[in-house]
C-alpha positions as CSV (number, residue, x, y, z in Angstrom):
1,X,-2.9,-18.4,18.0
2,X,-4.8,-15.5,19.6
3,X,-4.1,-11.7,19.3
4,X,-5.4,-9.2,20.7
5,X,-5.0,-5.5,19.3
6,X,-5.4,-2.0,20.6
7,X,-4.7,0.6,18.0
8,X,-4.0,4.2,18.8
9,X,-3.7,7.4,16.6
10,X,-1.1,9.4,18.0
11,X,2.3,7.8,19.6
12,X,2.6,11.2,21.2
13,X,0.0,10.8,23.9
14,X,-1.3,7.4,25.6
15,X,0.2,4.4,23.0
16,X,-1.9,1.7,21.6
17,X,-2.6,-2.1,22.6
18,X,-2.7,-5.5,20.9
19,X,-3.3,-8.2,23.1
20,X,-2.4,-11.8,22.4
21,X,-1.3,-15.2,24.1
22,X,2.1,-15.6,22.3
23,X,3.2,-13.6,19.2
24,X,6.4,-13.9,18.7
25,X,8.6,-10.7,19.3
26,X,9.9,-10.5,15.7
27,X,7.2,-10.0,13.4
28,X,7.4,-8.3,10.1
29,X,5.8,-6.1,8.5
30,X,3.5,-6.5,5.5
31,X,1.4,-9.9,3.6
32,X,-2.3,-10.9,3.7
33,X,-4.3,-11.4,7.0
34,X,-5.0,-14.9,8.5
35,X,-8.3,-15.0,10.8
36,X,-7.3,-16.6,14.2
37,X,-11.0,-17.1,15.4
38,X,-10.6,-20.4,17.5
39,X,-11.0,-19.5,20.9
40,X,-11.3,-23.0,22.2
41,X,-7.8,-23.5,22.7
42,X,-6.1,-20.3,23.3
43,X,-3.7,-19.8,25.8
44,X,-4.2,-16.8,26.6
45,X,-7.9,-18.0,27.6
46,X,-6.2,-20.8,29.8
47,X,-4.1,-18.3,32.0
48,X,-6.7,-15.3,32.2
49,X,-7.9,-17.0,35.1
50,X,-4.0,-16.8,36.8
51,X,-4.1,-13.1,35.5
52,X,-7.6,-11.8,37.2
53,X,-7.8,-8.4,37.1
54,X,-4.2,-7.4,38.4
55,X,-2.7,-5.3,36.2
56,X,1.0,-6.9,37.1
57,X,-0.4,-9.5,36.0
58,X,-0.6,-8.6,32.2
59,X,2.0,-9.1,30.6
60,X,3.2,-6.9,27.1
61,X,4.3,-9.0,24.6
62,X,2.9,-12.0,25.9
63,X,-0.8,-10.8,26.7
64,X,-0.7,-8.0,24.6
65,X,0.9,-5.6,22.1
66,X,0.8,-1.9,21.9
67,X,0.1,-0.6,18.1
68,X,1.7,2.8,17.7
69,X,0.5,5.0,15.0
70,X,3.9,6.0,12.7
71,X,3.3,9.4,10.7
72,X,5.3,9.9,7.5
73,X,6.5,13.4,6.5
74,X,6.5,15.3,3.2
75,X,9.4,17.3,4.1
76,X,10.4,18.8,0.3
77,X,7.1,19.5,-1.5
78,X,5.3,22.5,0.6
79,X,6.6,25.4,2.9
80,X,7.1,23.1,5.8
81,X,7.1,19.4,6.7
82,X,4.0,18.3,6.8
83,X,2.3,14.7,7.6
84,X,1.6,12.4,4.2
85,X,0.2,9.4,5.3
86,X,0.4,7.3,8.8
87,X,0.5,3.6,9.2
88,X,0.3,1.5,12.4
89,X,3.0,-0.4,14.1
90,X,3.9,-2.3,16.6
91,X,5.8,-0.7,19.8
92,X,9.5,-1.0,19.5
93,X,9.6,-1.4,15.8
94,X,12.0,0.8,14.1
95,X,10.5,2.6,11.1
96,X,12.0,5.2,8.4
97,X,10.6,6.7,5.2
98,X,8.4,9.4,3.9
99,X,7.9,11.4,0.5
100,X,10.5,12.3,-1.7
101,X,10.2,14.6,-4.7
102,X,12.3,13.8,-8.1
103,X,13.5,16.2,-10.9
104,X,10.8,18.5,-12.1
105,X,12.2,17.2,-15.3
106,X,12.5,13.9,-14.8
107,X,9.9,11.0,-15.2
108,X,6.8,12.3,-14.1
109,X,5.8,9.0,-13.1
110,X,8.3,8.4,-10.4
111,X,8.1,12.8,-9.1
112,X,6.6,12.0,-6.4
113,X,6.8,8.4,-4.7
114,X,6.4,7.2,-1.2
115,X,8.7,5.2,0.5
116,X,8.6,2.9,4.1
117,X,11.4,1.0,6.3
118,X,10.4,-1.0,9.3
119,X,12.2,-3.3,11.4
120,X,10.9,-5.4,14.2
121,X,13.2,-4.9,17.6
122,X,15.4,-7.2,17.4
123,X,15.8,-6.9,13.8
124,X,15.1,-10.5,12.4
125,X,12.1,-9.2,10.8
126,X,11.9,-6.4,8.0
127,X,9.4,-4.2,6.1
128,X,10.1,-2.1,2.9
129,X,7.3,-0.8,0.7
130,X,9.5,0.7,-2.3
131,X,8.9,3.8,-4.0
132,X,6.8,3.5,-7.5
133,X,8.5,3.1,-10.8
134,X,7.5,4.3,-14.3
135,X,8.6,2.8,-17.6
136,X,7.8,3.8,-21.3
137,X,7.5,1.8,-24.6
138,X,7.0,2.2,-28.1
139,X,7.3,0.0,-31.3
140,X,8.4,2.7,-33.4
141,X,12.6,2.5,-33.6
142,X,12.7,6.5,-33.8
143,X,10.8,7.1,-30.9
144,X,12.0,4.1,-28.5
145,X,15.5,5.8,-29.3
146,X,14.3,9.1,-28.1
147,X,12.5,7.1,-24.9
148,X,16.1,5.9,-24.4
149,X,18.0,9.1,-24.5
150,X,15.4,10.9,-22.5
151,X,15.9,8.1,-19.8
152,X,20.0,8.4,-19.8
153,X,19.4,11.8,-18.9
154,X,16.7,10.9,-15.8
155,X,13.5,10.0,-17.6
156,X,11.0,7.3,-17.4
157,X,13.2,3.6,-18.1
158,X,12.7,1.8,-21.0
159,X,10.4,-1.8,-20.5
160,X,8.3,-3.5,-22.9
161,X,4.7,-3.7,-21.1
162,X,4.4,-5.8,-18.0
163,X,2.2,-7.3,-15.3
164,X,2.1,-7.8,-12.1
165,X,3.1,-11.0,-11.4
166,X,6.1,-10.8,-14.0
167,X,7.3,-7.8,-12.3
168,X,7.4,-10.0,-8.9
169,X,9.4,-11.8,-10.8
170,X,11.4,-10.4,-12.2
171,X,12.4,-7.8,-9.1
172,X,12.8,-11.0,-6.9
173,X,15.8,-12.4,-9.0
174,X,17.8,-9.1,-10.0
175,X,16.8,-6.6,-7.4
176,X,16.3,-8.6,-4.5
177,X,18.4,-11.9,-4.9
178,X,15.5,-13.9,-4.4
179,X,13.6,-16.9,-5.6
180,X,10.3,-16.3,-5.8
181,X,7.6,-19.0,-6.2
182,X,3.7,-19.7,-5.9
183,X,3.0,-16.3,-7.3
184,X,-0.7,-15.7,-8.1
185,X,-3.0,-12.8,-8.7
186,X,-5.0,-11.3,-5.9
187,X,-8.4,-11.8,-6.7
188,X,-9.9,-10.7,-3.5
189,X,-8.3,-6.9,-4.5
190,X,-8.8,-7.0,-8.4
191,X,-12.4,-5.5,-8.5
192,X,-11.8,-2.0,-7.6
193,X,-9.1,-1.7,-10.2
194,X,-11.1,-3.4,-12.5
195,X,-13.6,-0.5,-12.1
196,X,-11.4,1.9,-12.5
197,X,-9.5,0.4,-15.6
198,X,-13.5,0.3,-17.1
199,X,-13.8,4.4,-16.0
200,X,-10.6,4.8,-17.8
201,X,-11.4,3.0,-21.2
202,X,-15.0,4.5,-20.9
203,X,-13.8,8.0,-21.2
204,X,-11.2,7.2,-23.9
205,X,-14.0,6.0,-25.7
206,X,-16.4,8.8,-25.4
207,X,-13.1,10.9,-26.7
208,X,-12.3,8.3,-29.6
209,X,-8.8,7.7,-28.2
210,X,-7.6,4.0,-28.9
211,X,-6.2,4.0,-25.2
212,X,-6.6,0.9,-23.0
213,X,-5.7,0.3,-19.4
214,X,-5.6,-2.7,-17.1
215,X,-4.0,-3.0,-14.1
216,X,-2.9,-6.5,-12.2
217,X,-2.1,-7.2,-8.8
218,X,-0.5,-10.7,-7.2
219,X,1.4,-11.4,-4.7
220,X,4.4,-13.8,-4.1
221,X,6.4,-15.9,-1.4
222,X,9.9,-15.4,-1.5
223,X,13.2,-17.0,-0.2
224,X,16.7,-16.5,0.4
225,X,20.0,-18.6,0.5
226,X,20.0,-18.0,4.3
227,X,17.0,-19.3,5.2
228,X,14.6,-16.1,5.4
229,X,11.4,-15.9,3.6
230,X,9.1,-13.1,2.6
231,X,6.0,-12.1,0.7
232,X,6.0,-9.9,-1.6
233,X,3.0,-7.6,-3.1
234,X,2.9,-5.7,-5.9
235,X,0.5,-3.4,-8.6
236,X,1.1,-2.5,-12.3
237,X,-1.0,-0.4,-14.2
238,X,-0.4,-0.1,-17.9
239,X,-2.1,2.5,-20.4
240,X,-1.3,2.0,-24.1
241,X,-2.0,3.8,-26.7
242,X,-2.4,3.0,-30.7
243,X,-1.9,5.8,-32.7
244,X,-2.3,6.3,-37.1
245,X,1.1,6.0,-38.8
246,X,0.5,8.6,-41.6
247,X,4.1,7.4,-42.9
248,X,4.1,3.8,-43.3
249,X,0.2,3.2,-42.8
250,X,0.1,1.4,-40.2
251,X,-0.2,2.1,-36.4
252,X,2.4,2.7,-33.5
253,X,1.9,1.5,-30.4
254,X,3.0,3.8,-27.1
255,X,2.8,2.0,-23.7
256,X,3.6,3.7,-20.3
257,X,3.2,1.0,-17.2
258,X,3.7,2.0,-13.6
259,X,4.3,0.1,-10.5
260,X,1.7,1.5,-8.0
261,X,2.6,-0.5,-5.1
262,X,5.9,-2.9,-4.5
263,X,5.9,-4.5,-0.7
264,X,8.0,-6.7,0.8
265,X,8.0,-8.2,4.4
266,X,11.0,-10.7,5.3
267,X,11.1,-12.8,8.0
268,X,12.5,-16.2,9.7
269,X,11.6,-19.2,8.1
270,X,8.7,-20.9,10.0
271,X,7.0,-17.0,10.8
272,X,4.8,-16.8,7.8
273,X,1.1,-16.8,9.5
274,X,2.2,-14.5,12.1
275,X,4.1,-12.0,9.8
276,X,0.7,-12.5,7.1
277,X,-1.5,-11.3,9.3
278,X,0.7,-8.5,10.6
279,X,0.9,-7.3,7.4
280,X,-2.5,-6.8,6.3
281,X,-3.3,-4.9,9.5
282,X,-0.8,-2.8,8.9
283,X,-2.0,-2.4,5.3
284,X,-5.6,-1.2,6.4
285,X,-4.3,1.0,8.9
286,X,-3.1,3.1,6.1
287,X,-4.4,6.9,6.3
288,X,-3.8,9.8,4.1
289,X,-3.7,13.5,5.7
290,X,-6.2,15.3,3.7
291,X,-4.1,19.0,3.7
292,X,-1.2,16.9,2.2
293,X,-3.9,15.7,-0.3
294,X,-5.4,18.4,-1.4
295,X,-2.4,20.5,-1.9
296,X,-0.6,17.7,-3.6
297,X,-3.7,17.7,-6.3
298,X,-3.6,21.2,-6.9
299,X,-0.3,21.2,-7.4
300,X,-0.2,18.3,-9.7
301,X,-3.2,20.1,-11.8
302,X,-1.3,23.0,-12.4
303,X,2.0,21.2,-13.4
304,X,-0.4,19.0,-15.6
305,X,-1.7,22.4,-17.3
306,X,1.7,23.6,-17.7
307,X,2.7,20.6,-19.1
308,X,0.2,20.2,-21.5
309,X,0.7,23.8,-23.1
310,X,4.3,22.9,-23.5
311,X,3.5,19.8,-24.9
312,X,1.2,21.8,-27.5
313,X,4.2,23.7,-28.4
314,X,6.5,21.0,-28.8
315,X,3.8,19.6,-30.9
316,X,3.6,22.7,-33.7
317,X,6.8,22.8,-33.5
318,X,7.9,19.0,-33.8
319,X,5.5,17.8,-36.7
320,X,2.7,14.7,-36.2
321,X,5.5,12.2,-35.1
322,X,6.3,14.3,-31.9
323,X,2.6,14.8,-31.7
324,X,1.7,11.3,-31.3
325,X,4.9,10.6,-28.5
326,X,3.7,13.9,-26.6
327,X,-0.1,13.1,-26.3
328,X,0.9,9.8,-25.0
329,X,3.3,10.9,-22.0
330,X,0.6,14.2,-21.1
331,X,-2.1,11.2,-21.3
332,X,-0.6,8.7,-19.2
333,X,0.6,11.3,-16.7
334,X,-2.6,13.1,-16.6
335,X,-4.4,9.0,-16.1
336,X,-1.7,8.0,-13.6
337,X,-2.4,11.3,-11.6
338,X,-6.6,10.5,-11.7
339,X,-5.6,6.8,-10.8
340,X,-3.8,7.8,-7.6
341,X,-6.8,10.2,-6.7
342,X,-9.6,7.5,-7.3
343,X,-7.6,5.2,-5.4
344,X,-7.4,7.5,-2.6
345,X,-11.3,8.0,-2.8
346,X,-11.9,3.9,-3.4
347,X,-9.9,3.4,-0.4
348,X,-12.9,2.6,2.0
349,X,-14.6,0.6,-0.5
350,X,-11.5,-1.5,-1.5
351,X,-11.1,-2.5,2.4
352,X,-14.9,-3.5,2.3
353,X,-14.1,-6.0,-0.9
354,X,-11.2,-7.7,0.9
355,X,-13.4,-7.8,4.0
356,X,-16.3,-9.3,2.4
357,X,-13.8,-11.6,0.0
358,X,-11.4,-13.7,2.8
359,X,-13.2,-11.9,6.1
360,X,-10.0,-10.9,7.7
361,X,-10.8,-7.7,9.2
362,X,-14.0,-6.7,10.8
363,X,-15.6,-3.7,11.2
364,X,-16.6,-2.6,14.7
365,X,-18.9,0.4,16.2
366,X,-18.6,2.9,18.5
367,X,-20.2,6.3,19.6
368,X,-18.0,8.1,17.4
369,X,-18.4,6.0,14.5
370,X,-17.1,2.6,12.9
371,X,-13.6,1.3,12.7
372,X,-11.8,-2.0,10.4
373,X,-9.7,-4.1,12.8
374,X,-8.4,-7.4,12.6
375,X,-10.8,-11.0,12.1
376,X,-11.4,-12.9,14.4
377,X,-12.3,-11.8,18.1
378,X,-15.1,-11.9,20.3
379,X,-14.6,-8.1,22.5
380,X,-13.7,-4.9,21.4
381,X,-13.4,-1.3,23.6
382,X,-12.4,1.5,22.6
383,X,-11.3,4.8,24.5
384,X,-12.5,8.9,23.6
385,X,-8.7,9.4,22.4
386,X,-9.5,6.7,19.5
387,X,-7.5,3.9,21.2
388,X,-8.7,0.3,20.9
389,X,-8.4,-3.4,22.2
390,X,-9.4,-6.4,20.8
391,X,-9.6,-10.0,22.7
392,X,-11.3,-12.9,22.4
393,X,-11.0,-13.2,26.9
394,X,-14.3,-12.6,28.3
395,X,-12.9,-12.4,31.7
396,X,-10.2,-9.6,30.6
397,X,-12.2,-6.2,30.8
398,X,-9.7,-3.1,30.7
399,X,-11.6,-0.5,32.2
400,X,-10.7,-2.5,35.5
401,X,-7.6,-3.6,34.6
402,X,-6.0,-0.4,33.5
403,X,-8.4,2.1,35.5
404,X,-9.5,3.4,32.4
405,X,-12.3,4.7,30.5
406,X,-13.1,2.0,28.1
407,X,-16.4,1.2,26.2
408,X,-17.4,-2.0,25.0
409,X,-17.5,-1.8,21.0
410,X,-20.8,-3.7,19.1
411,X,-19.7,-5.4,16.2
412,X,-21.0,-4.3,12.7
């Protein structure tokens, strides 16, 4: 099968374009990237020919497919909404979601989480990346009791450490009703959280803290009694931290894991390559507005500086065993902050490792600079208003189709 994409930044002005030869009208929304690079037998090369340069003669849906650019609002954290993130989608597609704030006292894991719903037109395929979830652990019976009352009254939940492919798991069978099978690690993503782990345990090292972190990410296929399948991808990150117990003489252990991504795309059995490769456009598409950004850091900063006098207060005031149980939540949510800021910052080169690893997006070149779109064609133009096509037709050229000013892209 052969697609062929235009992508456009703003769905308020001229839409975006994907062309293809016969993508199905229900795709779903998020999984890994399948090249589709044999242009042999494509049928959208076979009726080019019928097509000319007519532009009643190109169809949408068959010949191509816009991509829309979808902006998600932060409508609770600042003096007025304001855009988070923005992810591509195709035209038609129904989409919901955003950023919502929890309890200033709550877990400070889960304060602020992002959350996206998609559904393809006719609604047989679906999209939902959930919002992250935090969980606390100790091995000390005192302090897990505490952990427990702090999360009856909206805290961080209660979990032993976990990875990444347990949590798939697990979330499959009691959150989802699913069976989930084949599910494996994602190699082709693991290095940039590998680094990041190693800055981690470098700098509590330097500091003499006996903190580790490691982070896993897999991904899954799922399936349902009626029929529907999906894939599933998801990231856990978990810090723990061993601690002197001057009372018994031995050590307690506090963990904090959080789930920094959980993704699901569901869609009718028989779908999956379509939907795959879907997905993981989508996925790269993924922008962050830099004024949401930056105020969101400095906001976290302060709260983490208020926090942390509090939590020297609580300290003198709670003896060593409070000590230990407060060091390790300002820790982890001080790390967890860093971690979502060095992801934001890694988020170029982490696109360039999945490139390099299963070549599934390529990178393209312009006059205004380079842009990652999907594997596997031949031609690329783009447009000044940063609107692009991608087709593997030689004969389809849409500065004469359309009437347009389009410029032939080099690839990189």
């Amino acid at each position: 099968m052969m697609f062929t994409f235009v992508a456009h930044p703003d769905i308020r002005t001229h839409p975006p374009i994907m062309m293809r030869a016969s993508l199905p009208s229900t795709l779903i929304f998020l999984a890994m990237l399948t090249s589709c690079s044999d242009t042999g037998n494509n049928p959208l090369n076979a009726q080019s020919s019928g097509a000319g340069t007519n532009p009643a003669n190109w169809v949408e849906g068959r010949d191509y497919t816009v991509l829309e650019r979808v902006r998600f609002l932060d409508q609770q954290g600042f003096d007025r909404p304001v855009e988070a993130f923005s992810l591509l989608f195709p035209r038609g597609w129904k989409t919901e979601g955003g950023v919502q704030w929890g309890n200033w006292n709550g877990c400070r894991g889960e304060m602020v989480r992002n959350y996206v719903k998609a559904s393809s037109p006719d609604g047989r395929m679906m999209l939902e990346a959930f919002p992250s979830r935090a969980f606390t652990w100790s091995d000390d019976a005192m302090m897990q009791q505490s952990m427990q009352m702090a999360a009856a009254n909206g805290g961080c939940m209660v979990n032993a450490p976990f990875d990444a492919k347990q949590y798939i798991e697990g979330f499959a069978r009691q959150d989802l009703g699913a069976q989930a099978s084949n599910i494996r690690i994602d190699e082709s993503r693991m290095p940039i959280h590998k680094a990041l782990d190693e800055q981690s345990n470098n700098m509590s090292r330097q500091y003499g803290t006996d903190q580790s972190q490691s982070t896993t990410i897999a991904t899954g296929d799922l399936s349902w009694p009626d029929g529907t399948e999906g894939i599933i991808y998801a990231g856990v990150t978990n810090i723990i931290l061993r601690k002197p117990d001057y009372m018994s003489g031995g050590e307690t252990t506090i963990s904090s894991t959080a789930v920094i991504q959980s993704t699901l795309l569901r869609f009718p059995k028989g779908q999956r390559d379509e939907a795959s490769k879907l997905l993981n456009m989508i996925i790269t598409s993924h922008r962050v507005n830099p004024v949401w950004s930056n105020a969101y850091h400095k906001f976290m900063t302060e709260m983490s500086a208020i926090e942390h006098r509090g939590n020297m207060e609580r300290i003198r005031l709670a003896g060593e065993q409070s000590k230990a149980y407060a060091d390790a939540q300002s820790a982890a949510s001080d790390q967890r902050m860093r971690n979502w800021e060095n992801q934001q910052k890694a988020d170029d080169r982490q696109h360039q490792a999945f490139v390099q690893t299963i070549r599934e997006v390529e990178t393209w070149q312009d006059g205004s600079g380079s842009v990652e779109l999907s594997a596997g064609y031949n031609e690329a133009w783009s447009r000044p208003d940063g609107t692009y096509i991608l087709s593997n037709d030689a004969l389809f050229d849409p500065s004469v189709v359309f009437q347009e000013d389009w410029k032939r892209m080099q690839k990189r």
